[in-house]
C-alpha positions in Angstrom: 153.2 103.0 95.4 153.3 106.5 96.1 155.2 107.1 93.0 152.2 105.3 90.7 149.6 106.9 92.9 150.6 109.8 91.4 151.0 109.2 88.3 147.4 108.1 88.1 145.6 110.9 90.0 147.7 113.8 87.9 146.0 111.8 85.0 143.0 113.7 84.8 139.8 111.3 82.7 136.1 111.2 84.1 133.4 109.2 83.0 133.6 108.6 79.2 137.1 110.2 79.3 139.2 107.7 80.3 141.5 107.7 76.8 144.6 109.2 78.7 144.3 107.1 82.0 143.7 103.9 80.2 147.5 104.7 78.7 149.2 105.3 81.2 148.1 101.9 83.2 149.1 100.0 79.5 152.5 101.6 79.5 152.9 100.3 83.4 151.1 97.1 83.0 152.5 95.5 78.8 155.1 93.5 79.9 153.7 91.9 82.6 150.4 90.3 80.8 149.6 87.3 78.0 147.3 89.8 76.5 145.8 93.3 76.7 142.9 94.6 74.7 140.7 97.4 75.0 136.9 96.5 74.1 134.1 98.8 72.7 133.2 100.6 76.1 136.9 101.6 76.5 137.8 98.6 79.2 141.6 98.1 79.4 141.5 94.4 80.1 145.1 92.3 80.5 145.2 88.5 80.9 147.4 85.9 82.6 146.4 83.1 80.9 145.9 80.1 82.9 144.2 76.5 83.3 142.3 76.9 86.7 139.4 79.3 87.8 138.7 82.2 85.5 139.0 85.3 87.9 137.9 88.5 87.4 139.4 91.6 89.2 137.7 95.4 88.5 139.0 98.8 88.8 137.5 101.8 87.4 139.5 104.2 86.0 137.1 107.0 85.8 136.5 109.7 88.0 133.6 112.4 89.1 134.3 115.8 87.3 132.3 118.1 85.0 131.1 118.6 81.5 131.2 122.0 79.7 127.4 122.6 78.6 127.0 126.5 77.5 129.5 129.4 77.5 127.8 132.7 79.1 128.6 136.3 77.7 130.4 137.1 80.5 132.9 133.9 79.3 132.1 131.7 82.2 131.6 128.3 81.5 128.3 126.3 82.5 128.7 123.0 83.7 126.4 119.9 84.1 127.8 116.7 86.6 129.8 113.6 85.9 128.6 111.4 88.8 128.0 111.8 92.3 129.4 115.4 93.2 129.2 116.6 96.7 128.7 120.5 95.5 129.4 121.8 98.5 133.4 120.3 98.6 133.8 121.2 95.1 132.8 125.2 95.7 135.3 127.8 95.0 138.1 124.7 94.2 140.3 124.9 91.5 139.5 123.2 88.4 141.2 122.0 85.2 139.9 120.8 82.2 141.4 118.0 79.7 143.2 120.7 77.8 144.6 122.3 80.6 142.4 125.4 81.1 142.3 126.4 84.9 139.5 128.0 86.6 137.4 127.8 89.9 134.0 126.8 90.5 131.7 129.2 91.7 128.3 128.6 93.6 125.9 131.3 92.0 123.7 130.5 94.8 123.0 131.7 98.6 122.1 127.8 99.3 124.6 126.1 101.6 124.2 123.4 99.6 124.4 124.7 95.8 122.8 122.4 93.0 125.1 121.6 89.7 122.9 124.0 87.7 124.0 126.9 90.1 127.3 126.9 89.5 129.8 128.0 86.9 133.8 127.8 86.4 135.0 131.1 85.9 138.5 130.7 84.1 139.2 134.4 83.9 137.6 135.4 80.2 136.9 138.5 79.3 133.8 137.3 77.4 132.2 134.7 75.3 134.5 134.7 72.4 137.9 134.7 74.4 136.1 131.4 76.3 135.5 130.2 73.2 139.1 129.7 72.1 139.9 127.8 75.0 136.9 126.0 75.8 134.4 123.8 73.5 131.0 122.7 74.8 131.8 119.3 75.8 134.9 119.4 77.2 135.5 117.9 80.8 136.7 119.6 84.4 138.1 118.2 87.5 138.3 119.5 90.8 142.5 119.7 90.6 144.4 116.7 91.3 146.6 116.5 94.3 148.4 113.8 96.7 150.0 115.3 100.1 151.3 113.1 102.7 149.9 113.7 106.6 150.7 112.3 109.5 152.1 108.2 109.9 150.6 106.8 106.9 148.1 108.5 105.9 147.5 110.9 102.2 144.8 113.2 101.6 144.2 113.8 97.4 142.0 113.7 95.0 140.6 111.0 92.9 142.0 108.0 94.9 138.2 107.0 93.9 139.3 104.6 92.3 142.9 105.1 91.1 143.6 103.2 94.3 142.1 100.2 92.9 143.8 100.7 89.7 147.3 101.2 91.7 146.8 97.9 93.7 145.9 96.1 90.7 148.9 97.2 89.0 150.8 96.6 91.3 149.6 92.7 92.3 149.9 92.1 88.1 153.9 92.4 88.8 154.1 90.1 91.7 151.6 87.2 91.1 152.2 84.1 89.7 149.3 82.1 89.5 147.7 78.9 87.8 144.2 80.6 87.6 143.3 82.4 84.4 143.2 86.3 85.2 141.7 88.9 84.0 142.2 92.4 85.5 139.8 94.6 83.8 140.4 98.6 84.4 136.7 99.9 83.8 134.6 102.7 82.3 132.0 104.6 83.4 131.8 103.2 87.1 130.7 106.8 88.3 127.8 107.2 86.3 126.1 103.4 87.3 128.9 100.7 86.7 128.5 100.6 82.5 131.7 99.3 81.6 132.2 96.3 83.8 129.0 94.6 82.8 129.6 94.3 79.2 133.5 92.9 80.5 132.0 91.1 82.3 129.3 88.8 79.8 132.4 88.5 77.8 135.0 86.9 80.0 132.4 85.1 81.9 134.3 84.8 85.1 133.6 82.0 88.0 134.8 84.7 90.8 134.5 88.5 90.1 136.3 90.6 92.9 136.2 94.5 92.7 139.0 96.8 94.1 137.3 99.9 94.9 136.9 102.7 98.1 134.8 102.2 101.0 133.3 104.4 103.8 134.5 104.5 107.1 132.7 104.6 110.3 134.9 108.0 111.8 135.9 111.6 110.1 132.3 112.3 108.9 131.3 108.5 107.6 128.0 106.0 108.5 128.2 105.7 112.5 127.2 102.7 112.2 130.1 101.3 110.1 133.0 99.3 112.1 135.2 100.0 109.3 138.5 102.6 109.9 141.2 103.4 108.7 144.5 101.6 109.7 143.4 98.7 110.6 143.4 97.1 106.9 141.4 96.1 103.5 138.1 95.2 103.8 136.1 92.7 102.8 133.0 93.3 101.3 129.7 91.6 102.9 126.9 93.9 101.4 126.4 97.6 99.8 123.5 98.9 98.7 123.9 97.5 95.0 125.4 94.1 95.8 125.1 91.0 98.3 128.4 89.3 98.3 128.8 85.6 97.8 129.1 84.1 101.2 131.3 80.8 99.7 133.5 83.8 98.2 133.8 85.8 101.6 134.2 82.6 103.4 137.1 82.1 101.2 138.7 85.5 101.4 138.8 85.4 104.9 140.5 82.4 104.8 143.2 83.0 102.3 143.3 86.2 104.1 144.0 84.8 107.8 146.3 82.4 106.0 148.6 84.5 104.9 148.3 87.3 108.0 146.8 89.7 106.2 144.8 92.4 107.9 141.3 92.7 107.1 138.1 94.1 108.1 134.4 93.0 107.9 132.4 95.4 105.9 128.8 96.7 105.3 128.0 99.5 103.3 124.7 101.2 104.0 124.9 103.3 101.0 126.9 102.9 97.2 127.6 100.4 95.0 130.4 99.1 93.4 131.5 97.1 89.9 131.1 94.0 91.9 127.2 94.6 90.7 127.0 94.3 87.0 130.0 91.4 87.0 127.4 89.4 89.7 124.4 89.9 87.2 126.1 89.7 83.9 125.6 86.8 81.3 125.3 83.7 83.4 126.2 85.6 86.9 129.3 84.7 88.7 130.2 84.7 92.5 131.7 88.2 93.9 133.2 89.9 96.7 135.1 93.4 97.4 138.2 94.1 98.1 137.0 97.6 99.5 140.1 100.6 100.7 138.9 102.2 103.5 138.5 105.9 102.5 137.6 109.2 104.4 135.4 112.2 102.7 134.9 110.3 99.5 133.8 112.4 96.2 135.6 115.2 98.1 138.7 117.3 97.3 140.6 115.6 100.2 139.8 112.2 99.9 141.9 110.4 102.6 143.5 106.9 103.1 146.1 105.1 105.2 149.2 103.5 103.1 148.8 100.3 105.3 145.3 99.6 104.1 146.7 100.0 100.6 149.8 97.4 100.9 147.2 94.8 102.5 144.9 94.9 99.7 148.0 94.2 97.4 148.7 91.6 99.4 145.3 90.2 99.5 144.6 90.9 95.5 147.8 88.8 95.0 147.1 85.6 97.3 143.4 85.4 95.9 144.7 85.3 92.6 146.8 82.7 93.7 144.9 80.7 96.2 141.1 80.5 94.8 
C-alpha cells in the first residue's frame, strides 16, 4: 500500500489535470476489470460485470494546486486557486508544476493569512522572458508531493486527499469477487464542487453509491466536536455539510462491517462535502454512504493518516462490494 501510495501522490494532476493520474491507476487497475472507459469529463470508470445490485464506488483523483495566470517582469509567476487552499500552509512551500518547473510560493502580503491574489511562485527567473520559456499561462502548480513515515502507523504527505481513496479502491478491485455489478469510478474535478461524479453517476445509474474519500478528525487541530480519530478505523459517513446518508445504507454498512470485525467509526462532518452528493442527486437518485479515512490537517502540506484506518477501509470497500 505504501508502495501504491506513492506512486499516486508523486503523480502530480489538479482539478482538470488529471490525464497523468488517470494512467497510472489504468496501468494498475487493466487486468483486473470487465471493462474500463474514460467518459467526456475525464472519469476513469472499470466494471465487474455482474447480475445483482449495481454499486457505485467514487474516488477523486484530483487534487488542490494552482493555475499559472500572468507572468510579472520580474519572471515570477502569478497564480489563481484550484480548490480549497489553506494559504497560510502552502506559504513559502516548494512548488512544482506539470512540467517540472520548481519554485516556492511567496505571500506578498503582511496578512497572517495571505489571499490567493497575494501570492506568487518565484522559480528563480531572471525576468519575464526567461519565465516564459519555462512557464505558459495555464500551466498547473502543486505544493510538492511527499510521503514520510512517523511514528507506529502513521504518514504525514501530501495529497492523500484523495489518492487514499483511489489506493483503497485499487487495491479492493484485486481482491473482490463479487456477484453485484461494480463500478469503481476514479473522478474529476471533486475539488472544485464534485463535477465529475454527477455526470458518472446519471449514466451508470447505480442502486447504492458509496464514496471513499478523507474525513476530519476531532484532535490535531480538527472540529472538537467530532468523535472521529485517528487509529481507531474507517468511518462511516452519517452526514456532511453536502450530503445526508441513507439510513438503510448505514444500517447496512455497520452490519456487514461488525460482521466481518471490521473497525469502524460513526461520523459527522460539520463542514465539506464529498462525491457521495452529486451520485445521491443524479438522474433518478440512488442511496449513499461514505467510506470516510480519517485524516489530520487536510488541504495542508502534511496531511496525516494512520495505515490501520487505511487497511480497514479496504477491508470494508471489499465486503460491501460483496455483501450488499
Amino acid at each position: 500500500m505504501r508502495d501504491l501510495l506513492k506512486k499516486l501522490m508523486y503523480t502530480p494532476s489538479v482539478s482538470g489535470r488529471e490525464d497523468r493520474v488517470r494512467e497510472v491507476i489504468y496501468n494498475e487497475i487493466k487486468d483486473y476489470c470487465d471493462e474500463i472507459s474514460t467518459d467526456a469529463m475525464g472519469n476513469l470508470i472499470a466494471r465487474k460485470i455482474g447480475n445483482g445490485k449495481k454499486i457505485m464506488f467514487c474516488a477523486h483523483m484530483d487534487e488542490i494546486g494552482f493555475f499559472a495566470t500572468y507572468i510579472t517582469g520580474d519572471g515570477d509567476i502569478k497564480v489563481s486557486p484550484v480548490g480549497g487552499i489553506n494559504t497560510l500552509s502552502a506559504s513559502h512551500q516548494c512548488v512544482v508544476s506539470e512540467s517540472g518547473v520548481r519554485g516556492v510560493l511567496v505571500p506578498n502580503s503582511s496578512k497572517d493569512k495571505p489571499k490567493c491574489e497575494d501570492m506568487y511562485i518565484d522559480i528563480g527567473a531572471k525576468n519575464k522572458k526567461q519565465a516564459e520559456k519555462i512557464v505558459k499561462i495555464g500551466d498547473f502548480f502543486v505544493c510538492e508531493p511527499k510521503l514520510e513515515k512517523l511514528q507506529n502507523q502513521r504518514y504525514i504527505g501530501r495529497p492523500f486527499d484523495d489518492r487514499v481513496g483511489c489506493a483503497i479502491m485499487i487495491d479492493a478491485i484485486k481482491k473482490v469477487k463479487s456477484e453485484n455489478d461494480l463500478y469503481f469510478v476514479f473522478s474529476v474535478q471533486e475539488e472544485v464542487g464534485g463535477r465529475g461524479a454527477k455526470p458518472a453517476a446519471f449514466a451508470i445509474a447505480p442502486d447504492y453509491g458509496i464514496a471513499i474519500d478523507v474525513t476530519m478528525v476531532g484532535e490535531k487541530g480538527g472540529p472538537g466536536e467530532m468523535d472521529v480519530k485517528l487509529g481507531r478505523g474507517c468511518a462511516i459517513k452519517i452526514k456532511d455539510s453536502s450530503v445526508i446518508s441513507s439510513p438503510e445504507l448505514v444500517k447496512k454498512m455497520r452490519e456487514i462491517a461488525m460482521d466481518g470485525k471490521i473497525k469502524y467509526q460513526d461520523e459527522i462532518l460539520p463542514a465539506g462535502g464529498t462525491d457521495a452528493s452529486p451520485m445521491q442527486i443524479a438522474g433518478r437518485g440512488a442511496k449513499v454512504s461514505v467510506i470516510s479515512i480519517p485524516t489530520a490537517h487536510i488541504h495542508t502540506s502534511c496531511e496525516m493518516i494512520d495505515m490501520f484506518d487505511v487497511k480497514e477501509a479496504v477491508k470494508l470497500t471489499v465486503a460491501l462490494a460483496e455483501k450488499l
